[in-house]
ZADO-1210 file (C-alpha; in nm, 4 decimals, padded with zeros to 6 digits):
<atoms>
<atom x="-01.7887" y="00.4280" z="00.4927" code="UNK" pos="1"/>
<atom x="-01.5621" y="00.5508" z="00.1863" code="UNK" pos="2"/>
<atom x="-01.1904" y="00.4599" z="00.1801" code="UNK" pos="3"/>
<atom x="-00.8858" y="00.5849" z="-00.0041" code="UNK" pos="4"/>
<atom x="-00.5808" y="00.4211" z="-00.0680" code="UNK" pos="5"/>
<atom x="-00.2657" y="00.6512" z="-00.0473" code="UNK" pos="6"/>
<atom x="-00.0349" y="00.4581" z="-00.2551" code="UNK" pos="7"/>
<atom x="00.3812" y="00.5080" z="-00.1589" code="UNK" pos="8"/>
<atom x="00.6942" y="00.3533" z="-00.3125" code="UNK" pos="9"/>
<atom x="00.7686" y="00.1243" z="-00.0018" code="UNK" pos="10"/>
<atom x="00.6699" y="-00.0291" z="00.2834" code="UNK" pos="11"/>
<atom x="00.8913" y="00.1799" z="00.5030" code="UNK" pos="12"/>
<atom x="00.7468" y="00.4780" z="00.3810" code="UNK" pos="13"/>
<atom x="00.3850" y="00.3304" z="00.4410" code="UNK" pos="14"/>
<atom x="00.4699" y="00.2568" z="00.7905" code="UNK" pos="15"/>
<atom x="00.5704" y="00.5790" z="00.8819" code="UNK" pos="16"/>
<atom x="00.2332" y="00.7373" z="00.7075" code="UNK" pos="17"/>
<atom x="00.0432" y="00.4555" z="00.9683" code="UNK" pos="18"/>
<atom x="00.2947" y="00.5366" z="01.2473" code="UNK" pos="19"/>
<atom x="00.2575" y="00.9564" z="01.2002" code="UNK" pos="20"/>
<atom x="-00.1770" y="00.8915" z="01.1560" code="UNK" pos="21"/>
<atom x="-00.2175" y="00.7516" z="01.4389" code="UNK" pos="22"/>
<atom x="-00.0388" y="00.9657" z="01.6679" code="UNK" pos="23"/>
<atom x="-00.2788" y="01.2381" z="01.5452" code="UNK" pos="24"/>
<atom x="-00.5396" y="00.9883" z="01.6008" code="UNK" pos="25"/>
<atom x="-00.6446" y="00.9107" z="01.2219" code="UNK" pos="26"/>
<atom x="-00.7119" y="00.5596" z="01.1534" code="UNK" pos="27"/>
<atom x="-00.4954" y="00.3661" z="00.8867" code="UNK" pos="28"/>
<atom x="-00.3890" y="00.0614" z="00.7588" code="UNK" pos="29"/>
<atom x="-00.1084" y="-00.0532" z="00.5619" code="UNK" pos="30"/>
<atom x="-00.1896" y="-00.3021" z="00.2723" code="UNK" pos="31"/>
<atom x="00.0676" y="-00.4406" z="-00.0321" code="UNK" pos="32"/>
<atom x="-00.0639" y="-00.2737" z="-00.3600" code="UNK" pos="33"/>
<atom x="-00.1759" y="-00.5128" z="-00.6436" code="UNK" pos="34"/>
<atom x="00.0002" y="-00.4484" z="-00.9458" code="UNK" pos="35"/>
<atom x="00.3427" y="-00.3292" z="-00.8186" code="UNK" pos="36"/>
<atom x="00.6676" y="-00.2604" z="-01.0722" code="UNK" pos="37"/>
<atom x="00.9629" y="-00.4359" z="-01.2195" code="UNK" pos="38"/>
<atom x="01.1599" y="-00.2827" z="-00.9448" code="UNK" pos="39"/>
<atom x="00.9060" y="-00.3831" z="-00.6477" code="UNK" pos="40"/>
<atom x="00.6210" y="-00.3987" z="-00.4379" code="UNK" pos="41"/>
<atom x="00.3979" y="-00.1264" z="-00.3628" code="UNK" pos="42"/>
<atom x="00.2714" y="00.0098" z="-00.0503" code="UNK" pos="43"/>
<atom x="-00.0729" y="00.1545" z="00.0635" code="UNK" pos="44"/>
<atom x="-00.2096" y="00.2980" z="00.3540" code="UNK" pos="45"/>
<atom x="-00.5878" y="00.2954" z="00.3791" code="UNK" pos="46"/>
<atom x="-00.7802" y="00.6115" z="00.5485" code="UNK" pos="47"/>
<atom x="-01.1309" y="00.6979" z="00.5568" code="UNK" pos="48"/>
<atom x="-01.2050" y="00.9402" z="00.2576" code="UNK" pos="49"/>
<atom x="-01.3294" y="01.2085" z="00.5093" code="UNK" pos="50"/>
<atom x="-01.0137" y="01.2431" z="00.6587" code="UNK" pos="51"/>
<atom x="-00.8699" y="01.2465" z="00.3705" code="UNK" pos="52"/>
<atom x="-00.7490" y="01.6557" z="00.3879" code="UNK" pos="53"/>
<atom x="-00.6263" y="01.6042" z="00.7260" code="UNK" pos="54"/>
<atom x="-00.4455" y="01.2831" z="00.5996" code="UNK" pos="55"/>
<atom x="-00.2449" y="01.4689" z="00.3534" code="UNK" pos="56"/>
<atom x="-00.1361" y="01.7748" z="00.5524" code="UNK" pos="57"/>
<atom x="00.0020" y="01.5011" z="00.7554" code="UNK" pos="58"/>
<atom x="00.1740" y="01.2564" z="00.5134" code="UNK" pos="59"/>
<atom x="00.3339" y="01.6282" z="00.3701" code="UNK" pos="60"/>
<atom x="00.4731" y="01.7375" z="00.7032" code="UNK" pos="61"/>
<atom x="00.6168" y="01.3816" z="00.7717" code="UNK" pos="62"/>
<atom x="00.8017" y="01.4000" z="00.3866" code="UNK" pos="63"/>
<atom x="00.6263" y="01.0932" z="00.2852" code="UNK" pos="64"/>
<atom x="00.5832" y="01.0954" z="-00.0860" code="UNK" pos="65"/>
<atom x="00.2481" y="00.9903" z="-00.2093" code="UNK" pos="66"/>
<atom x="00.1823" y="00.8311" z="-00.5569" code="UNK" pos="67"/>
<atom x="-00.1423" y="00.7755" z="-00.6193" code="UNK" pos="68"/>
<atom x="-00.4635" y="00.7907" z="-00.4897" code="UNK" pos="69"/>
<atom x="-00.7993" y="00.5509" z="-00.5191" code="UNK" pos="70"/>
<atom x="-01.1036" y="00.4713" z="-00.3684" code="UNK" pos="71"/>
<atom x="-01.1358" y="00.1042" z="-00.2774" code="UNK" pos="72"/>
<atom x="-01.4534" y="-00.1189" z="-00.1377" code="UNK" pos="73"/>
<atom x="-01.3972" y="-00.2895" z="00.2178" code="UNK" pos="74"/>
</atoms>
């Protein structure tokens, strides 16, 4: 199965995307981004890539700001 990270600023952020997926009964997990910034860590949450659509209506209604986006192997 194909997975996308959604990558967000912090972890808070990334644990309300987890917390607001799963109440609509999406899968996701949380993992620390490699690479981060001078200022921090960063934050993804992992989602299948064909809920991906779904995934991103919710993360909009819920305000959480995505960054960037990439597929990654499990």
């Amino acid at each position: 199965m194909r997975k996308v990270q959604l990558v967000t600023t912090t972890a808070t952020y990334a644990n309300k995307a987890k917390t607001a997926l799963r109440a609509k009964g999406i899968a996701a997990e949380v993992r620390k981004v490699q690479g981060g910034t001078a200022a921090g860590c960063l934050f993804g949450i992992v989602v299948a890539a064909d809920d991906l659509g779904r995934v991103k209506n919710v993360l909009e209604s819920e305000n959480v700001r995505i960054i960037a986006e990439k597929e990654v192997q499990i």
